[in-house]
mmCIF file of the N, C-alpha and C atoms, coordinates in Angstrom:
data_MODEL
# 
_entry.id   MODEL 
# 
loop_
_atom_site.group_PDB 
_atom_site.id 
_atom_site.type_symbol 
_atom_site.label_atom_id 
_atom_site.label_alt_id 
_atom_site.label_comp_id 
_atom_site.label_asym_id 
_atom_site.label_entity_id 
_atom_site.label_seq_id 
_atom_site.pdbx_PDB_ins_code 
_atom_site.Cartn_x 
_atom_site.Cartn_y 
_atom_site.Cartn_z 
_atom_site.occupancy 
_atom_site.B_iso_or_equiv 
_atom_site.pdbx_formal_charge 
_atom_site.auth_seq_id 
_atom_site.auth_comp_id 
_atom_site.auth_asym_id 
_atom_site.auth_atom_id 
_atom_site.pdbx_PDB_model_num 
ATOM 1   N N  . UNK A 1 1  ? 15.578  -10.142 -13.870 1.00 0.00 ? 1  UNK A N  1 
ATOM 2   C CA . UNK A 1 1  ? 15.839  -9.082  -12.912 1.00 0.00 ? 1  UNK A CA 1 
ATOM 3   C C  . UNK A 1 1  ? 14.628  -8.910  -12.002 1.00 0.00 ? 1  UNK A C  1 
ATOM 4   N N  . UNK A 1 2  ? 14.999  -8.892  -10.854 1.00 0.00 ? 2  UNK A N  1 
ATOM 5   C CA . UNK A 1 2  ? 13.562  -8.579  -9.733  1.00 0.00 ? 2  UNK A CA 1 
ATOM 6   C C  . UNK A 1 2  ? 13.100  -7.414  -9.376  1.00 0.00 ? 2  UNK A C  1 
ATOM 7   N N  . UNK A 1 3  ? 12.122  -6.762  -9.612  1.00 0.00 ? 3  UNK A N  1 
ATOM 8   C CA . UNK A 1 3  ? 11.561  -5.897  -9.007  1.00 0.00 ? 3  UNK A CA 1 
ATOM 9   C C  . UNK A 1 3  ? 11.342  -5.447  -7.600  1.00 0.00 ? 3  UNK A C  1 
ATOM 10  N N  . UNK A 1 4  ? 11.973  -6.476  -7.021  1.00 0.00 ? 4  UNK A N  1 
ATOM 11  C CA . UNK A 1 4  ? 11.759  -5.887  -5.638  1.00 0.00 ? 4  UNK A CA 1 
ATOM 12  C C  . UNK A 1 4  ? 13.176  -5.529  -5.177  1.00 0.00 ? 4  UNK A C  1 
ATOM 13  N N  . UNK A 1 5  ? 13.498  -4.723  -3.764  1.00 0.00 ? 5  UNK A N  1 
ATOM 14  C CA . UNK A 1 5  ? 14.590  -3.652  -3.477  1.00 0.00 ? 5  UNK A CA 1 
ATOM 15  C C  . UNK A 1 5  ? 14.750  -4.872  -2.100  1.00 0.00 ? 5  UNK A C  1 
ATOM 16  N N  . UNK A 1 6  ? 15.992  -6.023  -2.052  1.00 0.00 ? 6  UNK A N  1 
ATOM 17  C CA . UNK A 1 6  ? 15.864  -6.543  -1.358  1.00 0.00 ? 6  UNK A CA 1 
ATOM 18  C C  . UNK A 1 6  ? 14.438  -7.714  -1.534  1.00 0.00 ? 6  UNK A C  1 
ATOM 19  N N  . UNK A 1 7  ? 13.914  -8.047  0.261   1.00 0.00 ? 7  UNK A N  1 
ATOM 20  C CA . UNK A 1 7  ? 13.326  -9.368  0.255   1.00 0.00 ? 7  UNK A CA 1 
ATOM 21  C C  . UNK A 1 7  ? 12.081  -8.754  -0.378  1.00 0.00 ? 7  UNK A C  1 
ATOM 22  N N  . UNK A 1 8  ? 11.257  -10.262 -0.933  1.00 0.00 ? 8  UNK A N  1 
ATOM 23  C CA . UNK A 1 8  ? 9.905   -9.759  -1.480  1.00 0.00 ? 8  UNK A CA 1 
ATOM 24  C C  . UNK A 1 8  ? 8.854   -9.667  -0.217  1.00 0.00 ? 8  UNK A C  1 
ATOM 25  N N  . UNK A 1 9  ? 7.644   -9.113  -0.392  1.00 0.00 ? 9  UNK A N  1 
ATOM 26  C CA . UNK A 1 9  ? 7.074   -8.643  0.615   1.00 0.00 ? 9  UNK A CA 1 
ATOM 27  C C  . UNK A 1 9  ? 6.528   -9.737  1.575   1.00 0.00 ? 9  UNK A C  1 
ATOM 28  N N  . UNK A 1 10 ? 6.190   -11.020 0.857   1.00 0.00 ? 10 UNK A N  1 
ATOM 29  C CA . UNK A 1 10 ? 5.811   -12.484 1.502   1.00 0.00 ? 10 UNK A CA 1 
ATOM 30  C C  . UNK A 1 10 ? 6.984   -12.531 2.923   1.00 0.00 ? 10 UNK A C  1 
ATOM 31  N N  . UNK A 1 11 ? 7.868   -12.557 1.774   1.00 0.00 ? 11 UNK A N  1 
ATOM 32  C CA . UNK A 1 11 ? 9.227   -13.186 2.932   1.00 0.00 ? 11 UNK A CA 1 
ATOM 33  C C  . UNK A 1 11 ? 9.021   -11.968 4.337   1.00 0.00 ? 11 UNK A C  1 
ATOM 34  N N  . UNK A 1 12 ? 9.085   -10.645 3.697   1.00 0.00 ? 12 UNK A N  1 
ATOM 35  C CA . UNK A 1 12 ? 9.344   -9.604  5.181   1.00 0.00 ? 12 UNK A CA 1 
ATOM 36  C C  . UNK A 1 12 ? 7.967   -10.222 5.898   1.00 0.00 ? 12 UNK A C  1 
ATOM 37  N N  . UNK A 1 13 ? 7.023   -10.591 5.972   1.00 0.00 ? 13 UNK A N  1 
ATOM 38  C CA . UNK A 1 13 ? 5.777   -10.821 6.451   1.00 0.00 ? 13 UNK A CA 1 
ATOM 39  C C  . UNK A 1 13 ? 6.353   -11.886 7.059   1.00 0.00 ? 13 UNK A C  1 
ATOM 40  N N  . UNK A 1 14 ? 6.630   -13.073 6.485   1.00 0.00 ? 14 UNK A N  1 
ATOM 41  C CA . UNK A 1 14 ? 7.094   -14.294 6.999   1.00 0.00 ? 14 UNK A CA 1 
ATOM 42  C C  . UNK A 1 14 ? 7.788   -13.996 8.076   1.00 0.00 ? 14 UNK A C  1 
ATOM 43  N N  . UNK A 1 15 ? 9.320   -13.255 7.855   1.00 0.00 ? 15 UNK A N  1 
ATOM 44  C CA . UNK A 1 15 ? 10.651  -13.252 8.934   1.00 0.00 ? 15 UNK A CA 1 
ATOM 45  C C  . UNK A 1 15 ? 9.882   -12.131 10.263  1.00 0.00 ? 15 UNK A C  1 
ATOM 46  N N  . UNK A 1 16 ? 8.661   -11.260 10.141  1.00 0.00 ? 16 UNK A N  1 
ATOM 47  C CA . UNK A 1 16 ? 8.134   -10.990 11.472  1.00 0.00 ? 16 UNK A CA 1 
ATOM 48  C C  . UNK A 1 16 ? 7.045   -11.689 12.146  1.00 0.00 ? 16 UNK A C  1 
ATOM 49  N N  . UNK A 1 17 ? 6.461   -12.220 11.351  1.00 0.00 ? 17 UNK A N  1 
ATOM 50  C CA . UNK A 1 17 ? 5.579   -13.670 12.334  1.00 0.00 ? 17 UNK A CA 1 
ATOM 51  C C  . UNK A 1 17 ? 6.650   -14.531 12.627  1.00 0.00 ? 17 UNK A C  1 
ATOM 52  N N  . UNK A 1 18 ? 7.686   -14.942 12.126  1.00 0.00 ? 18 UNK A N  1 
ATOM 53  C CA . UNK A 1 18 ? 8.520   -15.762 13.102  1.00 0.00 ? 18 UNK A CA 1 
ATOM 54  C C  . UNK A 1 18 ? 9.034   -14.819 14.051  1.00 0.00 ? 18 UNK A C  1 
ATOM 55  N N  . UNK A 1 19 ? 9.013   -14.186 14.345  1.00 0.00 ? 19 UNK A N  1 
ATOM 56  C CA . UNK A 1 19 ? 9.750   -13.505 15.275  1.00 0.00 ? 19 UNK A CA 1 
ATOM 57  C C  . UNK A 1 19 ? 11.402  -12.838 14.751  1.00 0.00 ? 19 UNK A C  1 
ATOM 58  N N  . UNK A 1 20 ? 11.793  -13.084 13.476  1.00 0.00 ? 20 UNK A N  1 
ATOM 59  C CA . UNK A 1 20 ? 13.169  -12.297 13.470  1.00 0.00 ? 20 UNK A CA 1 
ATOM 60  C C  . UNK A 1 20 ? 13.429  -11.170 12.813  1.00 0.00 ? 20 UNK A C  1 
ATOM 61  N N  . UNK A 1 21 ? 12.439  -10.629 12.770  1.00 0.00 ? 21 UNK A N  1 
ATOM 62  C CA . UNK A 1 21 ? 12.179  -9.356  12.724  1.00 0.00 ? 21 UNK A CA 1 
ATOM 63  C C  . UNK A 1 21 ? 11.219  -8.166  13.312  1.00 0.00 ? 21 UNK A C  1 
ATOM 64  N N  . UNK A 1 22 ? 11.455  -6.995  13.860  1.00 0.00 ? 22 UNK A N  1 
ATOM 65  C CA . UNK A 1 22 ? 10.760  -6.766  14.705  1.00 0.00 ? 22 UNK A CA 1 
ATOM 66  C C  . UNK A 1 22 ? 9.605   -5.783  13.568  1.00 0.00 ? 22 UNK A C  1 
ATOM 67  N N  . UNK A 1 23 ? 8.086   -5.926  14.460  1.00 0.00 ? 23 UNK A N  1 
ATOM 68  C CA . UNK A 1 23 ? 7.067   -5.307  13.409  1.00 0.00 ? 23 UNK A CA 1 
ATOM 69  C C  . UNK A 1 23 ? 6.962   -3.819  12.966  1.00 0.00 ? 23 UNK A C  1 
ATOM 70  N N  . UNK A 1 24 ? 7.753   -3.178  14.819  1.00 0.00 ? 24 UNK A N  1 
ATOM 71  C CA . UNK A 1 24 ? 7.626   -1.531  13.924  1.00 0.00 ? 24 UNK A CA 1 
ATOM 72  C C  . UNK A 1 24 ? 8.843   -1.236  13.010  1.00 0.00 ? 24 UNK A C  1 
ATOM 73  N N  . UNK A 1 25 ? 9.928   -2.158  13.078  1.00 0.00 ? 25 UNK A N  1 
ATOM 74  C CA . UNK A 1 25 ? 11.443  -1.790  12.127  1.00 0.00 ? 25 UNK A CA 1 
ATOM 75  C C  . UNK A 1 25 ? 10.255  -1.829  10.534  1.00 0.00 ? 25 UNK A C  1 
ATOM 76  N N  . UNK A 1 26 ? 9.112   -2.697  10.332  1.00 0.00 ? 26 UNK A N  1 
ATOM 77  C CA . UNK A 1 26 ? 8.654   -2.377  8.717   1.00 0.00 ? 26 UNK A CA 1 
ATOM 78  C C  . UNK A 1 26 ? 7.985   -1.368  8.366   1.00 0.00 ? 26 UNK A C  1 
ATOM 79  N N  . UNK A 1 27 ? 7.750   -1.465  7.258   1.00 0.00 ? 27 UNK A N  1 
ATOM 80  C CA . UNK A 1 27 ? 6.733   -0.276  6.867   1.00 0.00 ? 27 UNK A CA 1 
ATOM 81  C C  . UNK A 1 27 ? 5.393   -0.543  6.906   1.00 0.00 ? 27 UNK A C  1 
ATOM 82  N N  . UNK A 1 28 ? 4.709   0.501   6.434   1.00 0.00 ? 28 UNK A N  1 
ATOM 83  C CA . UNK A 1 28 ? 2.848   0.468   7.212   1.00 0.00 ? 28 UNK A CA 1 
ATOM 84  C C  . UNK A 1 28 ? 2.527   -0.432  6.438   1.00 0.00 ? 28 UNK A C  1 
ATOM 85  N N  . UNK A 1 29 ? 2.602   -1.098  5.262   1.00 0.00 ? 29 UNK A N  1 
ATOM 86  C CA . UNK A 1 29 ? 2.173   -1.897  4.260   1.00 0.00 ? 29 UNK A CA 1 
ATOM 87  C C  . UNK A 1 29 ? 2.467   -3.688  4.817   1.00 0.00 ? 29 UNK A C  1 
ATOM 88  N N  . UNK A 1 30 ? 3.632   -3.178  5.395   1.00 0.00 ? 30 UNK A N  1 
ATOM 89  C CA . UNK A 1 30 ? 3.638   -5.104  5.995   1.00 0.00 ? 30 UNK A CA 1 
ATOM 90  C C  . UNK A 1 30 ? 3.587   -5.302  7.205   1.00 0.00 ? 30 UNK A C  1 
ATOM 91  N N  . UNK A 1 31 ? 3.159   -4.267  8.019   1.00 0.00 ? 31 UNK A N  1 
ATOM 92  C CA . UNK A 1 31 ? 2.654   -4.234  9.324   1.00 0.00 ? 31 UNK A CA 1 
ATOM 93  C C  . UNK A 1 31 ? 1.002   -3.988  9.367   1.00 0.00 ? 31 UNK A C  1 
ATOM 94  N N  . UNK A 1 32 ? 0.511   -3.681  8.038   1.00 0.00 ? 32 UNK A N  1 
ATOM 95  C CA . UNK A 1 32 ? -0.823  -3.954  8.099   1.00 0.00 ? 32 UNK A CA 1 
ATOM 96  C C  . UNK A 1 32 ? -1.327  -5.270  7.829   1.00 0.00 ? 32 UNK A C  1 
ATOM 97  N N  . UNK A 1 33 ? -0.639  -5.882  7.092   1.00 0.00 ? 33 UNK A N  1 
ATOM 98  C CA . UNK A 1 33 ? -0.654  -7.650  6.513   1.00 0.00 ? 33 UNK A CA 1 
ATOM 99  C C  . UNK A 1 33 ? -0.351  -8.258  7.372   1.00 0.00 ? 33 UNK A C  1 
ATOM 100 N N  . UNK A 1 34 ? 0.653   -7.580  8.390   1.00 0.00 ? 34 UNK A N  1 
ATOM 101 C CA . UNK A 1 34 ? 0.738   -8.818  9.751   1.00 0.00 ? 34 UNK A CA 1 
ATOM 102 C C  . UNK A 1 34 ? -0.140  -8.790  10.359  1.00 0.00 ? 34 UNK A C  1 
ATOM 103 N N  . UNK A 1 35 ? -0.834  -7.522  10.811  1.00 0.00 ? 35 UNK A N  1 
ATOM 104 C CA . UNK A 1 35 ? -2.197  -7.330  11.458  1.00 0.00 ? 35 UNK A CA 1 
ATOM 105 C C  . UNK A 1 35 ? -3.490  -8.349  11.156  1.00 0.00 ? 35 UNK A C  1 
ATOM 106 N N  . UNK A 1 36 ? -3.662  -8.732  10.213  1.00 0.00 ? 36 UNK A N  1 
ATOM 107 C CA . UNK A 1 36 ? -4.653  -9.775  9.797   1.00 0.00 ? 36 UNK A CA 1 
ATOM 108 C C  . UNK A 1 36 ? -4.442  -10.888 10.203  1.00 0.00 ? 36 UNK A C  1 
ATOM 109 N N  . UNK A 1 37 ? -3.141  -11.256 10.160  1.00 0.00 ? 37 UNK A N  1 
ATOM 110 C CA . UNK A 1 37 ? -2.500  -12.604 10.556  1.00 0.00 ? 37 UNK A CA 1 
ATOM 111 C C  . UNK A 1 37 ? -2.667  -13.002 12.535  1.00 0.00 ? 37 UNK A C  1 
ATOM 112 N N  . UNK A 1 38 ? -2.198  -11.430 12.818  1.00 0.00 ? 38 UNK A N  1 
ATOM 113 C CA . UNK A 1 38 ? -2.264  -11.112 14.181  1.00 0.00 ? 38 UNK A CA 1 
ATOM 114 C C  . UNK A 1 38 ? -3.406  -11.696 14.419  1.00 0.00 ? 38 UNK A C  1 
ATOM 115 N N  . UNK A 1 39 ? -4.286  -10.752 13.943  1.00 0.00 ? 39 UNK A N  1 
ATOM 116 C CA . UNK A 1 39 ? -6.128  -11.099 14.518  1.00 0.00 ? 39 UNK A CA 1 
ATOM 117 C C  . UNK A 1 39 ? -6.327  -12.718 14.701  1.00 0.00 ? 39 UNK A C  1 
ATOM 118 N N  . UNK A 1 40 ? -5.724  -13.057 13.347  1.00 0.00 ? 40 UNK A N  1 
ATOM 119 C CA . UNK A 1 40 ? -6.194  -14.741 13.014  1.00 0.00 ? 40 UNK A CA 1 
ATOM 120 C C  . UNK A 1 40 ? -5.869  -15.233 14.197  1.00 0.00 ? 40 UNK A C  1 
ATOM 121 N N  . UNK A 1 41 ? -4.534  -14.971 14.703  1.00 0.00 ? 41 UNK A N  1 
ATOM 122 C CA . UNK A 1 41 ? -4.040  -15.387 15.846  1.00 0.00 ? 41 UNK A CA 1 
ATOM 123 C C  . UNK A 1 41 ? -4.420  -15.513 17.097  1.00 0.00 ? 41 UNK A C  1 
ATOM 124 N N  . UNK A 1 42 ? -4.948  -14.506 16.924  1.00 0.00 ? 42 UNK A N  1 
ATOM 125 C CA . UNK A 1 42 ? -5.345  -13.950 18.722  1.00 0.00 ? 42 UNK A CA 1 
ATOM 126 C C  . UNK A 1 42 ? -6.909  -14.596 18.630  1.00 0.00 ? 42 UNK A C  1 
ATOM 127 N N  . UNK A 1 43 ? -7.800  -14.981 17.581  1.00 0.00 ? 43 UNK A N  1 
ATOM 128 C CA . UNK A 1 43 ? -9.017  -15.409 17.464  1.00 0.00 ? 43 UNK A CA 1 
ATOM 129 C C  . UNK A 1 43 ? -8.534  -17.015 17.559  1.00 0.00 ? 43 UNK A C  1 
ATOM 130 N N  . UNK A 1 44 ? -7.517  -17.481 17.185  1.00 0.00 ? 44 UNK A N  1 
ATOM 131 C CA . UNK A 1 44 ? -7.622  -19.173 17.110  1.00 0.00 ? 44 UNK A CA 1 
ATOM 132 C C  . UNK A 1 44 ? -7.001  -19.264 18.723  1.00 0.00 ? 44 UNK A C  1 
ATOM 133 N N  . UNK A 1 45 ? -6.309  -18.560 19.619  1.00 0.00 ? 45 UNK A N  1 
ATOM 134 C CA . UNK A 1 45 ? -6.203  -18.720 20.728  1.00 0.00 ? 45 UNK A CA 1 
ATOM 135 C C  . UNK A 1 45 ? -7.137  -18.177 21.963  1.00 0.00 ? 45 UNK A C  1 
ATOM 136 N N  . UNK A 1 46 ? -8.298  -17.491 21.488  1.00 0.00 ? 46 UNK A N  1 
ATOM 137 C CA . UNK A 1 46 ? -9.434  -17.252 22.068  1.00 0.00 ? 46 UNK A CA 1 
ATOM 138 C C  . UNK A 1 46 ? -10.446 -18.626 21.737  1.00 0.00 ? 46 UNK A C  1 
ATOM 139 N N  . UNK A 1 47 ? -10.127 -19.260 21.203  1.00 0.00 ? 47 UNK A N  1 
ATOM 140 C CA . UNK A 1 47 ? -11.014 -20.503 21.127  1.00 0.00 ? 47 UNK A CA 1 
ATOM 141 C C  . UNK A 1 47 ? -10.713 -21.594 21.563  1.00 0.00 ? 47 UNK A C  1 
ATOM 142 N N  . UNK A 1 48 ? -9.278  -21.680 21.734  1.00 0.00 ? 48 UNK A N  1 
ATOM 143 C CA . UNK A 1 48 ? -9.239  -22.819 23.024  1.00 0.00 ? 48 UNK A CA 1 
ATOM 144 C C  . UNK A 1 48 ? -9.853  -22.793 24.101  1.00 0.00 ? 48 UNK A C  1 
ATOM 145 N N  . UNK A 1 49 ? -9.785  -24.397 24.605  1.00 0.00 ? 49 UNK A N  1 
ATOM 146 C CA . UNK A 1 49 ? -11.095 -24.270 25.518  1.00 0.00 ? 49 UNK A CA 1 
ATOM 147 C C  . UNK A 1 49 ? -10.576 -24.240 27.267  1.00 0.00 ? 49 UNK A C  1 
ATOM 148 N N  . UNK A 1 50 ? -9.248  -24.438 27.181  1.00 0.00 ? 50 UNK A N  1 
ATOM 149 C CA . UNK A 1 50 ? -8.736  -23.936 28.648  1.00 0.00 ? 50 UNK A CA 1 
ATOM 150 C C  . UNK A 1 50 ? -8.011  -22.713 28.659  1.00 0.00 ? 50 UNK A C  1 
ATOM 151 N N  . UNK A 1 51 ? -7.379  -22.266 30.380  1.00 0.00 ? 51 UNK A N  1 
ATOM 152 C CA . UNK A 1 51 ? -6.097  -21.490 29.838  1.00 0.00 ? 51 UNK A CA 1 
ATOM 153 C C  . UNK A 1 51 ? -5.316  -21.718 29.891  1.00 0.00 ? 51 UNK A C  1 
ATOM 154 N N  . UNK A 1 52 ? -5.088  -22.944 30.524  1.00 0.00 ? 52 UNK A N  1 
ATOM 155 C CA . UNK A 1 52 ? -3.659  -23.612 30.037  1.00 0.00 ? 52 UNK A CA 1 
ATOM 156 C C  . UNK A 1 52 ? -3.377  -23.718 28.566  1.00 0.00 ? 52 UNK A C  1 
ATOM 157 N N  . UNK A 1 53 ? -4.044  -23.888 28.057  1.00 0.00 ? 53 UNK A N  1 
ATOM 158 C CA . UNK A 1 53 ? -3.990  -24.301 26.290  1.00 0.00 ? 53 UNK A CA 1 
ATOM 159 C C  . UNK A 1 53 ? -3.545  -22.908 25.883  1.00 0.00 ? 53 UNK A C  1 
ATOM 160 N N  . UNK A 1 54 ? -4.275  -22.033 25.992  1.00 0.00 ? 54 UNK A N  1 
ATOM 161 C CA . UNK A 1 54 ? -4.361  -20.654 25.761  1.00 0.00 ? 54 UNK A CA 1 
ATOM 162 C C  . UNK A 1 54 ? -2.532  -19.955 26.358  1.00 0.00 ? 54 UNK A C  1 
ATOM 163 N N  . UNK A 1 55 ? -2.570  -20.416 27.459  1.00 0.00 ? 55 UNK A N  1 
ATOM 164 C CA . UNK A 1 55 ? -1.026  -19.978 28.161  1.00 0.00 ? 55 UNK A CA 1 
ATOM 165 C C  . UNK A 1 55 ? -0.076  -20.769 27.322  1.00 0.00 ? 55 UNK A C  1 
ATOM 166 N N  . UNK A 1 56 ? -0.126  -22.273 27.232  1.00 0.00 ? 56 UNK A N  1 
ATOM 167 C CA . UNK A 1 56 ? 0.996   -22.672 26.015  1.00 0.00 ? 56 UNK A CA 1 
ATOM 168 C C  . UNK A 1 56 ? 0.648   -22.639 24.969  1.00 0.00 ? 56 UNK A C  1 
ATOM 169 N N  . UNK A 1 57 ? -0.515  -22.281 24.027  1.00 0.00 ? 57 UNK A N  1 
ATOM 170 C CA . UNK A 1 57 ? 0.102   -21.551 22.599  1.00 0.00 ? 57 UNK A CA 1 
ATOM 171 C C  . UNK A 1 57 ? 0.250   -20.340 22.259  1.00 0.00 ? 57 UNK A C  1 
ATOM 172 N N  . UNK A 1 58 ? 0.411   -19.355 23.875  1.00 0.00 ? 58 UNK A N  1 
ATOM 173 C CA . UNK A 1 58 ? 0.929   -18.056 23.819  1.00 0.00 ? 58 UNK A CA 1 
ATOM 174 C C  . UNK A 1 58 ? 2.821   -18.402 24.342  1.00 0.00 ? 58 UNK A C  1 
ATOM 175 N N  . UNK A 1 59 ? 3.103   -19.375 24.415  1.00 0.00 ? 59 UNK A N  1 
ATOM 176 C CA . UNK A 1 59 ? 4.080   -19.547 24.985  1.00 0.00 ? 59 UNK A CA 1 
ATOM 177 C C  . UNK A 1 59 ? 4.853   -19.948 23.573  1.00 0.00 ? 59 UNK A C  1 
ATOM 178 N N  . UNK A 1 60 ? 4.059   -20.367 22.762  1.00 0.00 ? 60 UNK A N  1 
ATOM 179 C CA . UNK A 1 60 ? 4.916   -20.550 21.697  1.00 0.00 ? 60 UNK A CA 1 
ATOM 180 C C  . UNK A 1 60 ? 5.218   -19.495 20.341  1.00 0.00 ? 60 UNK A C  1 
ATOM 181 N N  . UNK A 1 61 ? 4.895   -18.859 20.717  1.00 0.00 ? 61 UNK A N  1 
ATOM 182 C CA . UNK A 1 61 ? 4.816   -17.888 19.957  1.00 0.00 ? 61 UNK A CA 1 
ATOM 183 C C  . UNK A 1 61 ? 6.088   -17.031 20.481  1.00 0.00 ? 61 UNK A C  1 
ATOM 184 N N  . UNK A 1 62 ? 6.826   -16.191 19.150  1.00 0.00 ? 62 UNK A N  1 
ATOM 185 C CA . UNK A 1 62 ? 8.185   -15.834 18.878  1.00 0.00 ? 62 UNK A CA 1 
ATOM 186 C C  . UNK A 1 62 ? 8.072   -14.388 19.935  1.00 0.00 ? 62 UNK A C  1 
ATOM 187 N N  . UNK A 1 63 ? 8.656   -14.184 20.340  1.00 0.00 ? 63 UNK A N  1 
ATOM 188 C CA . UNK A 1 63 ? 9.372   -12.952 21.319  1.00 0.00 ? 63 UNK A CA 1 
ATOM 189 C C  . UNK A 1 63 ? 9.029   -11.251 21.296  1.00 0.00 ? 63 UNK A C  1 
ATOM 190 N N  . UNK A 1 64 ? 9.116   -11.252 19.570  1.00 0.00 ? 64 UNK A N  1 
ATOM 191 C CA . UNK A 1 64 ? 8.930   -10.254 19.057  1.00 0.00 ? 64 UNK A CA 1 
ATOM 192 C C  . UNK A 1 64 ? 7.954   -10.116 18.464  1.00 0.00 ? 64 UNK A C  1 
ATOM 193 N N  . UNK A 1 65 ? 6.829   -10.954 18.416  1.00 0.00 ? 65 UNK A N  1 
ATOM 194 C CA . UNK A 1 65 ? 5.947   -10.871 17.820  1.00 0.00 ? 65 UNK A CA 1 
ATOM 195 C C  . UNK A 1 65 ? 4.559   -10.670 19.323  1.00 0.00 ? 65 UNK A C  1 
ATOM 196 N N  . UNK A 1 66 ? 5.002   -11.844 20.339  1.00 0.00 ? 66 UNK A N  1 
ATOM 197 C CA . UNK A 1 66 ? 4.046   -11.851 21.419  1.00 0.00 ? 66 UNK A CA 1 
ATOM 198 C C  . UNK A 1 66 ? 3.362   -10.742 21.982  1.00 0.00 ? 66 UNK A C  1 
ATOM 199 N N  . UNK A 1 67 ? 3.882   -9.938  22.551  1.00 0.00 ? 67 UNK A N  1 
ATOM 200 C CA . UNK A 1 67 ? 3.014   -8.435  22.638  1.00 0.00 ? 67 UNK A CA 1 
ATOM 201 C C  . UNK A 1 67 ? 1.560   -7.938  21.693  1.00 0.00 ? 67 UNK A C  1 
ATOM 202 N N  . UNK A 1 68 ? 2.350   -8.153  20.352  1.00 0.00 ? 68 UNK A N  1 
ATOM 203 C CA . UNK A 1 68 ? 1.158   -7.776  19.887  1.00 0.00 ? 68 UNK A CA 1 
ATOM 204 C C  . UNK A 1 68 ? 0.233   -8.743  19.537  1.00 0.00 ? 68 UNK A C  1 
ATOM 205 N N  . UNK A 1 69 ? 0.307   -9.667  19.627  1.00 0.00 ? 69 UNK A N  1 
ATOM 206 C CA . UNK A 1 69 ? -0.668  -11.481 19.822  1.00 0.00 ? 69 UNK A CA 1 
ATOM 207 C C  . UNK A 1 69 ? -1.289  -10.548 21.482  1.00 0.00 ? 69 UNK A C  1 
ATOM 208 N N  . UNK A 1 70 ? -0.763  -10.577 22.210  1.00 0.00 ? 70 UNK A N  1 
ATOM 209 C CA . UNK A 1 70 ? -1.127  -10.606 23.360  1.00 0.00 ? 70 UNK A CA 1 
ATOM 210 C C  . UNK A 1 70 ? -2.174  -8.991  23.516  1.00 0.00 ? 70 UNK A C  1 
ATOM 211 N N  . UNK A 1 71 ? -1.903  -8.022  23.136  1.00 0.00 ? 71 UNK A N  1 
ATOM 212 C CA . UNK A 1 71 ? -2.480  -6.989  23.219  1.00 0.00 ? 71 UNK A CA 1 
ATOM 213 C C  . UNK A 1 71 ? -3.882  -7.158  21.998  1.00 0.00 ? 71 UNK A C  1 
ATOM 214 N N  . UNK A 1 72 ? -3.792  -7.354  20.933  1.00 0.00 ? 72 UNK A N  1 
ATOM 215 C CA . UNK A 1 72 ? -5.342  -8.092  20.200  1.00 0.00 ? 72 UNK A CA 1 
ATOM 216 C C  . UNK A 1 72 ? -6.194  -8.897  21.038  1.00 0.00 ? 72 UNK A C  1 
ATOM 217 N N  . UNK A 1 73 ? -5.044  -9.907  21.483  1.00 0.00 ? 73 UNK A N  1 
ATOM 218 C CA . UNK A 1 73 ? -6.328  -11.381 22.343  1.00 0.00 ? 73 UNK A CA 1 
ATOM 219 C C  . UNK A 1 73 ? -6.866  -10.386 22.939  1.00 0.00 ? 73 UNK A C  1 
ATOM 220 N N  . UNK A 1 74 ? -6.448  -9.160  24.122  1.00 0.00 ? 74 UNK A N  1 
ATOM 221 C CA . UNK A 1 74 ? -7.125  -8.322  24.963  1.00 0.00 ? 74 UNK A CA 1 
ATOM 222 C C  . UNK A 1 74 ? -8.335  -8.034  24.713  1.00 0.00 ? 74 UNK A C  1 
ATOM 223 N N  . UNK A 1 75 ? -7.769  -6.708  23.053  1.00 0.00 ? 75 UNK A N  1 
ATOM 224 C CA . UNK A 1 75 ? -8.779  -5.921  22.518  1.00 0.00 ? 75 UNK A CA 1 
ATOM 225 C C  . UNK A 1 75 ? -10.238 -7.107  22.074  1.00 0.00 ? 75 UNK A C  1 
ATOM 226 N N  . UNK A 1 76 ? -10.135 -7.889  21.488  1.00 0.00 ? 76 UNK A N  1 
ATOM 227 C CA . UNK A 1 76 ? -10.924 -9.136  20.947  1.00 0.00 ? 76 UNK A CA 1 
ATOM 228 C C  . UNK A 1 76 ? -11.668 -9.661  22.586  1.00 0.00 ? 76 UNK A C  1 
ATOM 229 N N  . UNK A 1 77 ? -11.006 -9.882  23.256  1.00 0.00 ? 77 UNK A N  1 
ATOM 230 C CA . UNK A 1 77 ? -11.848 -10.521 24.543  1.00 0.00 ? 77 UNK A CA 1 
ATOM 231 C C  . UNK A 1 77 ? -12.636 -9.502  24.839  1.00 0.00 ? 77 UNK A C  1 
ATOM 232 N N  . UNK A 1 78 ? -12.032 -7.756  25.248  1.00 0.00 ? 78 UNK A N  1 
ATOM 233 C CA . UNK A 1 78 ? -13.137 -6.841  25.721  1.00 0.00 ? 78 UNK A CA 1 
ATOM 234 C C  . UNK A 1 78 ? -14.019 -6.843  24.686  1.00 0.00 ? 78 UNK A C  1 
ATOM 235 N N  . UNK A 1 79 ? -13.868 -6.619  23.649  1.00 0.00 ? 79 UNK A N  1 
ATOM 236 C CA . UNK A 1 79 ? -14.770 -6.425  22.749  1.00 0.00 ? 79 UNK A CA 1 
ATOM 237 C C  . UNK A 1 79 ? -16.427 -7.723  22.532  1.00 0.00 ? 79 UNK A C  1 
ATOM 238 N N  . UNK A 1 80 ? -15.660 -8.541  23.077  1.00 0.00 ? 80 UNK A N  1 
ATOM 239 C CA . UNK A 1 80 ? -16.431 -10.122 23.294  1.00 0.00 ? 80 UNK A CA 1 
ATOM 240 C C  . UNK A 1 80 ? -17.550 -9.227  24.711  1.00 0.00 ? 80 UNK A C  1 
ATOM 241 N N  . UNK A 1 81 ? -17.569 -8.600  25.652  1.00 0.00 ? 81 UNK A N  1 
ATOM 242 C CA . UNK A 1 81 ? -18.397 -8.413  26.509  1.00 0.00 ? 81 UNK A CA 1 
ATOM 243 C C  . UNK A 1 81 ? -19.163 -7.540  26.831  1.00 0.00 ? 81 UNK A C  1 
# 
């Protein structure tokens, strides 16, 4: 028998970095775990070395997730100056 109510918490983490789920529909607990992931994100696309590179691996990134990729890279770049 599983302890969990529905998906386990990996998977809800998983289905909103892909994009098919949206981040505020979760609760504060797996919208804080995406947040780390976020950062990772927005730091490995601050290190490419063009912006083209930077524009297509923001381009690949899921729908529902991009905003907040895109609003970190921000906070992370001002914070860079």
């Amino acid at each position: 028998m599983s302890i969990w109510n529905g998906k386990r918490p990996t998977d809800r983490i998983r289905a909103v970095l892909q994009g098919k789920v949206a981040l505020e529909s979760e609760d504060q607990g797996i919208q804080s775990a995406c947040s780390k992931h976020i950062y990772d994100g927005a730091r490995s696309v601050l290190k490419l070395s063009t912006k083209e590179a930077r524009r297509a691996a923001l381009d690949r990134v899921p729908a529902l997730i991009r905003p907040h990729l895109e609003r970190e890279i921000l906070r992370l770049h001002k914070a860079r100056k």
